[in-house]
C-alpha positions as CSV (number, residue, x, y, z in Angstrom):
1,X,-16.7,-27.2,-0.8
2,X,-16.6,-23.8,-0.6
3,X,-13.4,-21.6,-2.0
4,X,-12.8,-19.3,0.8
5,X,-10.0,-17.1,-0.8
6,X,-12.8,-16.4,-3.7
7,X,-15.3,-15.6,-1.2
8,X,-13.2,-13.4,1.7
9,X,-11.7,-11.5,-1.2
10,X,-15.2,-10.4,-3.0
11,X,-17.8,-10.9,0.1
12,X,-16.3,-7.3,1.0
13,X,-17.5,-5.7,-2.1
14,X,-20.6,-7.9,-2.4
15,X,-22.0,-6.0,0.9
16,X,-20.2,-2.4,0.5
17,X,-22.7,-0.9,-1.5
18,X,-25.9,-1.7,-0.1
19,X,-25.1,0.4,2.6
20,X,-25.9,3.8,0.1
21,X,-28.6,5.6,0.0
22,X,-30.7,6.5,-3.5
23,X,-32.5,9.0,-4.8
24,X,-33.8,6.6,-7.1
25,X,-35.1,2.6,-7.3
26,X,-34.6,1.2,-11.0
27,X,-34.7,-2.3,-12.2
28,X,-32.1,-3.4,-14.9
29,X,-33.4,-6.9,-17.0
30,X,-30.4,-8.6,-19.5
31,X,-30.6,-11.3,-21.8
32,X,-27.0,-11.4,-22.9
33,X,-25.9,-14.4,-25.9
34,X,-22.6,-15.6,-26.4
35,X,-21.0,-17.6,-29.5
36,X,-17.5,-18.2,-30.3
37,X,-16.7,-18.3,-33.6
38,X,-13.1,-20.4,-33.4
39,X,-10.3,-19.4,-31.2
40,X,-9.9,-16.2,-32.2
41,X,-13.5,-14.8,-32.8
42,X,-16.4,-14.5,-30.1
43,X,-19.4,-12.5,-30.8
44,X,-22.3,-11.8,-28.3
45,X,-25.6,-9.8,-28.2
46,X,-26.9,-8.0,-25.2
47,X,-30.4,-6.7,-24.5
48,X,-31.4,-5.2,-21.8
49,X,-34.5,-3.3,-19.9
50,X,-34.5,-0.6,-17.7
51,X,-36.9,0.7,-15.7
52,X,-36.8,3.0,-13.7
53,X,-38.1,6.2,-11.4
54,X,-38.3,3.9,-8.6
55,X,-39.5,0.9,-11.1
56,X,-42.5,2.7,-12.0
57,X,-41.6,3.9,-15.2
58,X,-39.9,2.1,-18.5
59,X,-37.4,4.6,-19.8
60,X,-35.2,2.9,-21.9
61,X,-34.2,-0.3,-24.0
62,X,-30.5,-1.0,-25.1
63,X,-29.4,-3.2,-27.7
64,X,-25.8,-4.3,-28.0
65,X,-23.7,-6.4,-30.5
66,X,-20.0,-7.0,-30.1
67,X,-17.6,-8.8,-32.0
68,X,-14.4,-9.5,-30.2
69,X,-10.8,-10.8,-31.2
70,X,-8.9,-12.7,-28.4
71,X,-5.2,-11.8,-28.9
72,X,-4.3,-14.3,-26.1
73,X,-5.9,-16.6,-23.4
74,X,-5.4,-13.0,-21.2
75,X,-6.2,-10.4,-24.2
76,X,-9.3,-9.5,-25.7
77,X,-9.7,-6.5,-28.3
78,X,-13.7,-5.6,-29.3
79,X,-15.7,-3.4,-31.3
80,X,-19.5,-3.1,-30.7
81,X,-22.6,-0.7,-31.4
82,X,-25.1,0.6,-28.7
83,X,-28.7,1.9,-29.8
84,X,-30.0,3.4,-26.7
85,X,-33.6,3.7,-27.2
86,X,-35.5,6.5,-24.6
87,X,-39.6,6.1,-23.9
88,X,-38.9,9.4,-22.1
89,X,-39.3,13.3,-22.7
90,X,-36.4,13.6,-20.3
91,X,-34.0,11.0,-22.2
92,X,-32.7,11.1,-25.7
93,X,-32.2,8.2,-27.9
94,X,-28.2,8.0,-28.5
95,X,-26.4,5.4,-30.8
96,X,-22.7,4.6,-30.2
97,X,-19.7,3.0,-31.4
98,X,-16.9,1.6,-29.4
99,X,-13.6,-0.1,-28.6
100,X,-12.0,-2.3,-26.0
101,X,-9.2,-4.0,-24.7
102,X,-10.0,-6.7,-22.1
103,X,-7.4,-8.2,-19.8
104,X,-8.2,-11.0,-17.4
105,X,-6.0,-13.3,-15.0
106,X,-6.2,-15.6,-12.4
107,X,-5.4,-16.0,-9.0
108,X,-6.0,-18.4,-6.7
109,X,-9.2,-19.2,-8.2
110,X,-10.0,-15.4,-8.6
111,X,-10.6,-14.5,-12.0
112,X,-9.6,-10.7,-12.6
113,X,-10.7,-8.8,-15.7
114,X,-9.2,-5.2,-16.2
115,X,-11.8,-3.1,-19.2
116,X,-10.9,-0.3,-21.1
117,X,-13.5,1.3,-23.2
118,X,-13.5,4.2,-25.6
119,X,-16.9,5.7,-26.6
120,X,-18.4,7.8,-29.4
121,X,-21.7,8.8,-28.8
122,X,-24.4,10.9,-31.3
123,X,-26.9,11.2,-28.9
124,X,-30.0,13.1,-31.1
125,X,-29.9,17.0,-30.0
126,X,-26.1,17.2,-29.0
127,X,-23.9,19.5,-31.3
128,X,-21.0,17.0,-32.2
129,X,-19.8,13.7,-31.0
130,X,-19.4,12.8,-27.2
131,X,-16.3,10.9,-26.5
132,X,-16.5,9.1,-23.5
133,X,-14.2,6.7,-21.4
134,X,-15.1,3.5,-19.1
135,X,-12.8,1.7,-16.6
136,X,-14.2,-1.1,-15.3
137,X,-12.4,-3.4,-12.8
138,X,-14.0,-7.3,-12.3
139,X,-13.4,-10.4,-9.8
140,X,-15.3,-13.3,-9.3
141,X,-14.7,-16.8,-8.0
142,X,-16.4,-20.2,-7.9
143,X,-18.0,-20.8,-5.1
144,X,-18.0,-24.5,-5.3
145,X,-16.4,-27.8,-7.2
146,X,-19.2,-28.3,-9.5
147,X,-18.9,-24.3,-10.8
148,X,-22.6,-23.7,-9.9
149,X,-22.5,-21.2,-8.2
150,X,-20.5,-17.8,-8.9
151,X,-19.7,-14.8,-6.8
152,X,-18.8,-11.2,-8.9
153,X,-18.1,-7.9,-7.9
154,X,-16.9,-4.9,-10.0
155,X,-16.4,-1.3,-10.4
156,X,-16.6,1.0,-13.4
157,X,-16.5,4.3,-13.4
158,X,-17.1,6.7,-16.3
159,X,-15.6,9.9,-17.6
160,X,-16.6,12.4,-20.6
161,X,-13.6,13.4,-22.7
162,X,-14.7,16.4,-24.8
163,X,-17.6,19.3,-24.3
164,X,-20.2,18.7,-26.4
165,X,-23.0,21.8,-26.8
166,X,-26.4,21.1,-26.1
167,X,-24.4,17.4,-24.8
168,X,-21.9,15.8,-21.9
169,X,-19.5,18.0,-20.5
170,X,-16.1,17.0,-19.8
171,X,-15.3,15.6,-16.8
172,X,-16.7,12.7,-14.1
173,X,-20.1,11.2,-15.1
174,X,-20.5,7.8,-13.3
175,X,-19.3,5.6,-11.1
176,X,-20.9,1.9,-11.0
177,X,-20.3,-0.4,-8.1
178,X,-21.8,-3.8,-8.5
179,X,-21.6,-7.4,-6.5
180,X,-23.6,-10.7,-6.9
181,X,-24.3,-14.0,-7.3
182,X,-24.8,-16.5,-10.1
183,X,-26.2,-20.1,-10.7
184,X,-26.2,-22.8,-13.2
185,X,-29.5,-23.8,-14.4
186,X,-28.3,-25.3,-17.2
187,X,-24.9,-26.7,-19.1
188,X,-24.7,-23.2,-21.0
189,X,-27.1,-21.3,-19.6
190,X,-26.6,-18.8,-16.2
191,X,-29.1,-16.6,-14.1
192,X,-27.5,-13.8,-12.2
193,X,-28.6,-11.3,-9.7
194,X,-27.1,-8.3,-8.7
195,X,-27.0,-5.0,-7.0
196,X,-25.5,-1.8,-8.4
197,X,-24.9,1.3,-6.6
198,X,-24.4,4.6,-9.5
199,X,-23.4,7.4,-8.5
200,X,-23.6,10.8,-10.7
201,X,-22.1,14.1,-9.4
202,X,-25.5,15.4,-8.8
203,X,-27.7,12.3,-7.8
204,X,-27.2,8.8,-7.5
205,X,-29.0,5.1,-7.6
206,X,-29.6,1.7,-6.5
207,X,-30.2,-0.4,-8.9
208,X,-31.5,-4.2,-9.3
209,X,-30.0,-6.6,-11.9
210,X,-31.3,-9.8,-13.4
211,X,-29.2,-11.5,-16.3
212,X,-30.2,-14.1,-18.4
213,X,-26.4,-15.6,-19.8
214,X,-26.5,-17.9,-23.0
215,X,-23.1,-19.5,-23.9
216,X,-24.3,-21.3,-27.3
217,X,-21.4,-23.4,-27.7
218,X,-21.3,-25.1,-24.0
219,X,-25.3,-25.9,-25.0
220,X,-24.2,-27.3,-28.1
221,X,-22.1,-29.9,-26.6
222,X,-24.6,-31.4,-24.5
223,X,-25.8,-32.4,-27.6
């Protein structure tokens, strides 16, 4: 049976940005691991493709590990590392640092997640550390009784914090709006696909996602 109050409140979103046009076509590929320690402790591991220049080009690889400490059922505080790896002359490879706080609630079988995170970036050729900071804004809802099939939506958006020579300047850099659907192959494992508008103030991009979700523990009890 299909949950209708999950599905009328994110179908809106799931359909909004397809509407935008792009300057450029870029295909984003995730394999993203997940294993809770105890209560308290939850660390993951994300790495992820891009290609780009209308999926003609690889440009980049991005590894990320996160270790994060749930304060509550609702609360979630994280630390994690970035190494942003460029196959570009026009990129540069970066490495960052960050911090998060996490909130999440439910209602009516809508889960909301509210993201707050605080970036330093040493990107190679910048004079100094960029400090950047990401809101990011998440529902989704179960689409029906045997949670197999999931429907997201989100928005983040992105602003630089300091001036940085020969680096960001300070001000708006991004805005991500992102819908989609996931299914259950497997007890612990998900496949989701998704599309992401990103806008920059100069340019923007449509952008095709494909996630690969491993939750180790919920594999481990089938077992």
């Amino acid at each position: 049976m299909v949950r209708r109050s999950s599905a009328l409140l994110l179908l809106a979103l799931l359909f909004s940005s397809n509407e935008l046009a792009a300057d450029d076509l870029q295909q984003w590929t995730t394999l993203l691991m997940i294993k809770r320690f105890d209560e308290r402790w939850t660390g993951t591991l994300l790495t992820q493709g891009r290609i780009q220049d209308d999926i003609a080009k690889r440009q980049v690889l991005l590894i990320r590990p996160e270790v994060g400490y749930n304060i509550s059922r609702e609360v979630q505080l994280s630390l994690g590392f970035d190494y942003f790896a460029a196959f570009d002359d026009g990129l540069s490879n970066e490495y960052r640092v960050w911090q998060q706080l996490g909130v999440g609630q439910d209602f009516g079988g809508v889960g909301i997640t509210n993201r707050v995170r605080i970036e330093e970036r040493f990107i190679d050729g910048a004079d100094g550390v960029a400090l950047r900071l990401r809101y990011r804004f998440r529902g989704q809802g179960w689409l029906d009784d045997q949670r197999d099939w999931l429907l997201f939506a989100s928005n983040e958006v992105f602003f630089n914090m300091n001036d940085v020579r020969s680096g960001p300047k300070a001000g708006f850099n991004q805005n991500r709006l992102q819908s989609g659907l996931g299914y259950k192959l497997h007890q612990g494992v998900r496949l989701e696909g998704a599309h992401q508008w990103t806008a920059f103030a100069d340019r923007n991009a449509q952008v095709l996602l494909l996630t690969l979700r491993l939750d180790f523990d919920q594999l481990a009890s089938e077992e």
